[in-house]
N, C-alpha and C positions, 0 to 999 in steps of 0.2 A: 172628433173621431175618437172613439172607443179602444182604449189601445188594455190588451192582454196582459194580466199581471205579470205574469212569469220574464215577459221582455221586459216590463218596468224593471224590474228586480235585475235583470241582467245588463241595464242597462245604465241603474245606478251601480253596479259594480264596476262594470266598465270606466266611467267614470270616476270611483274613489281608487283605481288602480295608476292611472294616468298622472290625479292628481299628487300621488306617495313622489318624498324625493327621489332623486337619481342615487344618491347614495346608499340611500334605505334598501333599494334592489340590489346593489351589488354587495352590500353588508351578505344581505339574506342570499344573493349567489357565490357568495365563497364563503360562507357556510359551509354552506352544501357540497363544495365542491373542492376544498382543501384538504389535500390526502396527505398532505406532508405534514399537518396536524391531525389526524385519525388517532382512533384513540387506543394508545399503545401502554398495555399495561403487563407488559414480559416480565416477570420475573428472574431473579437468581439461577443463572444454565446448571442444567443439573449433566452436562458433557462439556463440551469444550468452552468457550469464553475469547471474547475479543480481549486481549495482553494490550495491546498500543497500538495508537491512530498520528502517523507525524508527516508534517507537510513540507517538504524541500527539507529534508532531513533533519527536521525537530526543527528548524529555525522559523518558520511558520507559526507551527504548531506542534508542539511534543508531549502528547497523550496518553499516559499512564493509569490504567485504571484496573482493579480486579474483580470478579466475578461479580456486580451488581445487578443484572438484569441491564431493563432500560435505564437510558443514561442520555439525559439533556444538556448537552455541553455550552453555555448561553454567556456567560460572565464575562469573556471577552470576543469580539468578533473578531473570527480570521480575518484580515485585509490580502486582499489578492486584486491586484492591477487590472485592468478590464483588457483583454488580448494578453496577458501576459503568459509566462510558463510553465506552469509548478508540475511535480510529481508529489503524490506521493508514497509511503512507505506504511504497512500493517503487521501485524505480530499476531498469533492463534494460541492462547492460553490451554494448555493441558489437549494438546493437538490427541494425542493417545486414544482419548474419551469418545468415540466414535468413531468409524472407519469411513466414513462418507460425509465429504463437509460442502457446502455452498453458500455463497459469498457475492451478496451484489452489495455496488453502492451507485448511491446516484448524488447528481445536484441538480435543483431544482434552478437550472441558469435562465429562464426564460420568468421565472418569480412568479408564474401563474396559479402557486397556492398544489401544484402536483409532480409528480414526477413522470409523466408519459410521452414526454415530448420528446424527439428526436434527440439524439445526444448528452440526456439526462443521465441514462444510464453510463456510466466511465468505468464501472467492471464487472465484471459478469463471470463468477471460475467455477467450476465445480469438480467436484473426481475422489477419487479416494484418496486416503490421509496416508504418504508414503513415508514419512519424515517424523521423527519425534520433536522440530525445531522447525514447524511451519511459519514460512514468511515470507510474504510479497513485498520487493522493493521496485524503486523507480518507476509505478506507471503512471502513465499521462493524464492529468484534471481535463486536460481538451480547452480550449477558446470559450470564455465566457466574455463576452460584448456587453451586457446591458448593464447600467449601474444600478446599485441599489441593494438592501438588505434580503438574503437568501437563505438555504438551508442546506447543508449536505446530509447526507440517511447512509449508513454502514448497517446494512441487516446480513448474521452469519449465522447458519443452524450448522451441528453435527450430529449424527445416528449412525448407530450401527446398520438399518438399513438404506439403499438410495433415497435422496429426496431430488423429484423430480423437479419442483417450482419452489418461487417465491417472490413476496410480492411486497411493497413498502410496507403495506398496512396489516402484517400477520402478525398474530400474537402466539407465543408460543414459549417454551421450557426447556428445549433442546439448544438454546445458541443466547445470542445478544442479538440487542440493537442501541445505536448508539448515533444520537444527532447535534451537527456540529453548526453553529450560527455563523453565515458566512458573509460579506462585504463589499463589494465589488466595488472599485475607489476610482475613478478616472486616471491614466497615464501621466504621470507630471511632464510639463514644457520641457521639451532638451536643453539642456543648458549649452551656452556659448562655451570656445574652449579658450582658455588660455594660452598664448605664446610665451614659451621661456625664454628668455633674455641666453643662458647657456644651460646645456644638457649631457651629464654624466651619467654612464653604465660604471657608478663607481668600483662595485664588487659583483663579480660577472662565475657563481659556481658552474664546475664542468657537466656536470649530472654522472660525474664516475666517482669510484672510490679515490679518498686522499692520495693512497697509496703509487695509485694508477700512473696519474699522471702533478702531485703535488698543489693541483688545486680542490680545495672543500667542493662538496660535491653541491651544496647550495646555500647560497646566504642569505639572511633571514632576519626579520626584528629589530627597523632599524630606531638609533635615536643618535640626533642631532642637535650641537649647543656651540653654543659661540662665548669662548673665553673670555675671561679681564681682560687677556692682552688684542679680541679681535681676531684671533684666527677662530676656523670654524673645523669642528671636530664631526666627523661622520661616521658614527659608531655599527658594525653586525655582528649576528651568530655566523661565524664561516662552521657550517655543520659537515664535518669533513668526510663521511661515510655515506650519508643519508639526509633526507631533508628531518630525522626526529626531531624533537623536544628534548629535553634531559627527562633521563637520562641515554644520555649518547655522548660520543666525543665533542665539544665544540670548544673552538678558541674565538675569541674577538680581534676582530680585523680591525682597523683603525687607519681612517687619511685624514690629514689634516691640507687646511687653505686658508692659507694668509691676504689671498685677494679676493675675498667675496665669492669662493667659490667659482672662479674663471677659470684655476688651473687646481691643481692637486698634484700633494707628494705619494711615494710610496706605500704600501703596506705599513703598518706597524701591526706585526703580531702579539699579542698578548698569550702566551700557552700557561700559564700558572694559575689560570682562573680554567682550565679543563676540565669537561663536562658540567662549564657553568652558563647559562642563556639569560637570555631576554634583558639588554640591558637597559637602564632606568638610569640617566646621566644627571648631577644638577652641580651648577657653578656656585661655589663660593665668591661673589661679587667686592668682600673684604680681602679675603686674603688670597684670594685666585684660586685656591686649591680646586679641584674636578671629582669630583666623586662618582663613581661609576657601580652604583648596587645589582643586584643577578641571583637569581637564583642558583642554588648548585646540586648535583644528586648525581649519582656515580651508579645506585641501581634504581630507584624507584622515580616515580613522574609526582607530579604534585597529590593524584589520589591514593596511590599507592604507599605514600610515605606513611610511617606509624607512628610519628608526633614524637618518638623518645630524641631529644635533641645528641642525649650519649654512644648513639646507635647507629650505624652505616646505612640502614633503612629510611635513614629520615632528610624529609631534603632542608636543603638548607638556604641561610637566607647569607649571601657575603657580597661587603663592597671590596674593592679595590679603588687605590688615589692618584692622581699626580699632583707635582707642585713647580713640575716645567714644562707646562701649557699642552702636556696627551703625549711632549716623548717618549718619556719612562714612567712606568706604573709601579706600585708597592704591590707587597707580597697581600695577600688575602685575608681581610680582616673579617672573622665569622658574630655575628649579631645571635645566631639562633637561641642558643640556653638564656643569652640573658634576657631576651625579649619575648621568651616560650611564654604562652597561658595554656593552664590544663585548658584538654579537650580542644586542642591543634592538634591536624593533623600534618600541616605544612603553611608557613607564611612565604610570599618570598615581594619583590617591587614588579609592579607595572610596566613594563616595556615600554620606551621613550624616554621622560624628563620628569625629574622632581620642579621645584619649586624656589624659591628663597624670599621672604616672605621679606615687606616692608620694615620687618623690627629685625631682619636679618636671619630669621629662625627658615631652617633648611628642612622642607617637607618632602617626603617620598610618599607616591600612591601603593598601595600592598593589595595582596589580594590575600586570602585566609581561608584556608580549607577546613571544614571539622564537620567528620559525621558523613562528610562525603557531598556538606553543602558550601556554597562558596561565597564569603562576604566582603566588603570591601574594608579597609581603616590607612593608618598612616603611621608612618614613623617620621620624627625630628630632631632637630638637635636646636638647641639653642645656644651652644656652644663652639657652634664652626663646625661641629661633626666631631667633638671630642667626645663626646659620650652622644648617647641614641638612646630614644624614646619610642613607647609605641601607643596611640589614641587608647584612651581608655575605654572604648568602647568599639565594638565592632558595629559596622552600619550596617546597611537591610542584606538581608538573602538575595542569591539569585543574580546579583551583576560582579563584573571584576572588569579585569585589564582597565580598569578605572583612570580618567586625567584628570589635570586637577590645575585651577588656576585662582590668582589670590582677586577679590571684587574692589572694588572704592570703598567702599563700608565692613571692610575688613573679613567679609568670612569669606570661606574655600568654598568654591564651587566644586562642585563631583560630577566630570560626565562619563560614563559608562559604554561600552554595551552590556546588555542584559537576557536572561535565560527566560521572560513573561513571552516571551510569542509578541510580541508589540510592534517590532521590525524597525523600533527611532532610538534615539538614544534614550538614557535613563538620568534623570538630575537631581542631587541631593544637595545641603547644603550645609557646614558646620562653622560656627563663629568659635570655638575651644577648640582645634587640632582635633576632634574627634571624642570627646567628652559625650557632647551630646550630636543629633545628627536633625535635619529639619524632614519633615514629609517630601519621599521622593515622587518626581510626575516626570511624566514622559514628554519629550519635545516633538511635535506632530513635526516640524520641519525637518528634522536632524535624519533622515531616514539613515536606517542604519542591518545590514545582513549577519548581526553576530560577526562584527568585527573590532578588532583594535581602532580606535581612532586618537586623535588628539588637538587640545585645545592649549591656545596660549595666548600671551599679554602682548598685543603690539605697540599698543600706547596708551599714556592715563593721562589724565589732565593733572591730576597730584603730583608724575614727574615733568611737570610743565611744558605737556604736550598740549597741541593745540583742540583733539580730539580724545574721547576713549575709543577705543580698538581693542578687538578680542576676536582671533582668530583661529578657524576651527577645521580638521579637517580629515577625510575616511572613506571609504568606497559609497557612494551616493545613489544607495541601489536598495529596495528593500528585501532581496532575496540572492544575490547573488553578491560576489566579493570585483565589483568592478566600477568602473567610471569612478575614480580618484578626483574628490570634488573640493573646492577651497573655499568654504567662508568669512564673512565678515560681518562681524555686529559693533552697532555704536551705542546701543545700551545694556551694556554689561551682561549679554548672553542672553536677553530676553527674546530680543528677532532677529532677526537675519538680514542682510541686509543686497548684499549682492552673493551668488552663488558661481563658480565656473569648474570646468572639469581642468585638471590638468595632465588627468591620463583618461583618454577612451579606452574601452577592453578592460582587461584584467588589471587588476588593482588591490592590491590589500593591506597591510598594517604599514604606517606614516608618522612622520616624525617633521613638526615645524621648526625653522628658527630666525629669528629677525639676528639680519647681518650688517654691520658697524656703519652700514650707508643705508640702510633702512629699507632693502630690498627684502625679500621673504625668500628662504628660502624651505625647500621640500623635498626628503629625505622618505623613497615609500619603494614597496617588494612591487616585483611583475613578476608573476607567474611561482610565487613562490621560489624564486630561484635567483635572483638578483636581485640589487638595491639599486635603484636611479635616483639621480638630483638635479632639483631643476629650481631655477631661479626665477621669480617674477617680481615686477613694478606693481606697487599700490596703485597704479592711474589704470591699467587694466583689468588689473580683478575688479575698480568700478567704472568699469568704460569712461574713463577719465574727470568721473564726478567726486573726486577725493584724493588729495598731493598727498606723500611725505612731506611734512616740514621737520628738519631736526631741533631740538633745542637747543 
């Protein structure tokens, strides 16, 4: 049979089309078909300009950028939970520059390479510019399900005339665009929760003024340590007007428990340390003394300060001591001038616990304002706390309220939170007191909301324990301040070993202490407004895969 060239030809093509891989065709179909890569070559807005792009208010993501045109935000990917709930917040640079503005963003949650799919678009405004100080806060990302790597698209034009449309892929002079690389991570396991053995609402603020009714209106910041002698000290800011920071009025509240934290005594106020916060506790283990460091500032907060240590402007850095086990405190001892380095703006310690290292030398974690950026370092004594030191060097940018715990091979670990958008903690590490510092990395397990946490030594085999132990612990949530989580590692902070909650809900800055029968205990805020204490056994926190032994 005589067969027609033109079917030949049509029907060898047929055939080399068949035989092309599976991949080769969908290379060549999202090509073609990827608008969320279109090719966008917006220059420099000659009206208004996208100011800031922050996700769960900057803890996410907190996006500063000025007038560039387009803008590929790729360096680190947001992480956001699959089903979980972010907002977020935008800023309109030189709003003035046009009387008519619009503003879509989308995410591309279905990852099919565009944005036209149901629910892509998450906001859509337009209208005239009423405001010299335009800004959209709090609205909804909406449910994104599917895992895997995505894109969010921020496109905003302004004109003096209306603009009626717009669409992912326009190119234009009159606005920005700006694309953010997004994440989508699966839900972590819920964790089990721990039973406490007993449970204290130790300091319980009214939510009124001092005045009103003679209780601090909220307490706040705690830290918690267990004397030479065995009793256990539970330290807060009683903030007696308000829930502020310094500067505000605050006194330190103080109970002490001589039985493992079963019962507790009264109050002990502290008022000579006024409008002084966030206290950083550490025992002297030779001579008992307690040293109890704080910040102080009467009018300005940590940014505000102006670094002159001779000046009412500046905040300051003071400890106060006891030397009969937290009844009575000394008068105020100020550290600032002598430990100032030009270009501070303020130092002050780390809320929670310093340290007292194997050769005795007593370290506090600090955090260091200058320029308006915030670094971490340390101050020592090697001396019992008769004179004070501060690291010679400042560590990286960017984290604070820093804890701090001594290793087996002798250097300080640093864990952090930190201002990169990361959402885990931050870890550094220094064999000098802060001389030199090692390359910081982030711990993918440690999840962490921009909050206070803290880590501590529950046993070494150097003090002839049977295991090492290192215990850690801080809201276990990557975006919110809640689910109050307690860990355990048996190789010096590298994994983690067992994890459990000991508060569901609301949770936020925490204070550990191993207590004289080798129970744990935890010292942490609810709701911003009170401190709880709660006691657990080592055989729980590992479903009883791990005893106390004492030595």
């Amino acid at each position: 049979m005589k067969l027609n060239s033109k079917f030949v030809l049509l029907l060898l093509s047929l055939f080399a089309f068949s035989c092309s891989s599976s991949a080769d065709v969908k290379i060549e179909e999202d090509q073609n078909s990827t608008e969320n890569n279109c090719n966008l070559t917006s220059s420099k807005s000659t009206t208004s300009y996208i100011n800031y792009f922050k996700i769960n208010d900057g803890t996410l993501l907190n996006h500063i950028s000025n007038n560039v045109g387009y803008e590929k935000t790729i360096d680190n990917d947001i992480a956001l939970t699959s089903n979980g709930s972010y907002k977020f917040n935008f800023g309109i640079g030189d709003p003035t520059k046009g009387k008519y503005k619009i503003v879509h963003i989308w995410i591309d949650k279905n990852q099919d390479g565009d944005f036209n799919d149901p629910q892509e678009l998450i906001l859509s405004w337009n209208g005239e510019n009423s405001t010299n100080d335009l800004q959209f806060s709090n609205k909804p990302i909406g449910i994104i399900s599917q895992l895997g790597s995505t894109f969010l698209r921020i496109v905003m034009r302004s004109s003096n005339s209306p603009i009626t449309s717009i669409s992912p892929c326009s190119n234009f002079n009159d606005g920005e665009i700006e694309d953010y690389a997004v994440k989508i991570e699966p839900a972590p396991e819920p964790l089990s929760v721990l039973t406490p053995e007993v449970t204290h609402d130790l300091f319980t603020g009214s939510g009124t003024t001092f005045l009103t009714d003679g209780i601090p209106h909220t307490f706040r910041i705690p830290s918690l340590v267990t004397t030479k002698n065995g009793t256990l000290l539970a330290i807060g800011d009683g903030r007696l007007n308000s829930n502020a920071d310094v500067p505000n009025r605050i006194d330190f509240y103080i109970k002490r428990s001589t039985d493992n934290g079963t019962t507790w005594g009264d109050s002990i106020v502290i008022s000579n340390t006024m409008y002084g916060g966030d206290a950083c506790t550490v025992v002297d283990k030779t001579t008992g003394r307690i040293f109890l460091f704080y910040a102080y500032s009467q009018f300005k907060n940590i940014f505000g300060s102006d670094g002159d240590p001779n000046s009412v402007n500046c905040l300051r850095s003071r400890y106060i001591y006891s030397d009969d086990d937290g009844l009575t405190w000394s008068d105020p001892v100020d550290l600032t001038a002598d430990l100032y380095k030009p270009g501070d703006n303020s130092y002050w310690a780390s809320g929670g616990t310093g340290i007292q290292l194997r050769n005795g030398t007593l370290v506090i974690p600090i955090a260091i304002v200058r320029s308006g950026v915030i670094y971490g370092g340390l101050l020592y004594s090697a001396d019992h706390g008769q004179t004070w030191n501060r690291s010679a060097t400042n560590s990286y940018d960017r984290f604070d309220e820093n804890t701090i715990v001594e290793l087996n091979d002798g250097r300080i670990m640093v864990n952090a939170r930190n201002h990169y958008g990361t959402s885990n903690r931050l870890i550094t590490y220094t064999s000098d007191l802060g001389s030199t510092w090692e390359p910081y990395h982030f711990d993918s397990i440690l999840i962490d909301p921009i909050c206070q946490g803290h880590i501590t030594r529950y046993t070494s085999t150097l003090d002839g324990y049977d295991k090492n132990r290192i215990l850690f612990s801080n809201p276990g949530n990557t975006s919110s301040r809640k689910n109050g989580t307690l860990r355990i590692s048996y190789d010096e902070g590298q994994t983690w070993t067992h994890s459990k909650l000991y508060q569901e809900g609301d949770s936020n800055y925490s204070c550990i202490a191993i207590l004289p029968n080798g129970k744990i205990g935890v010292l942490y805020e609810v709701n911003h407004s009170l401190l709880r204490f709660k006691r657990f056994n080592l055989e729980d926190l590992t479903d009883n895969m791990d005893t106390f032994i004492n030595n």
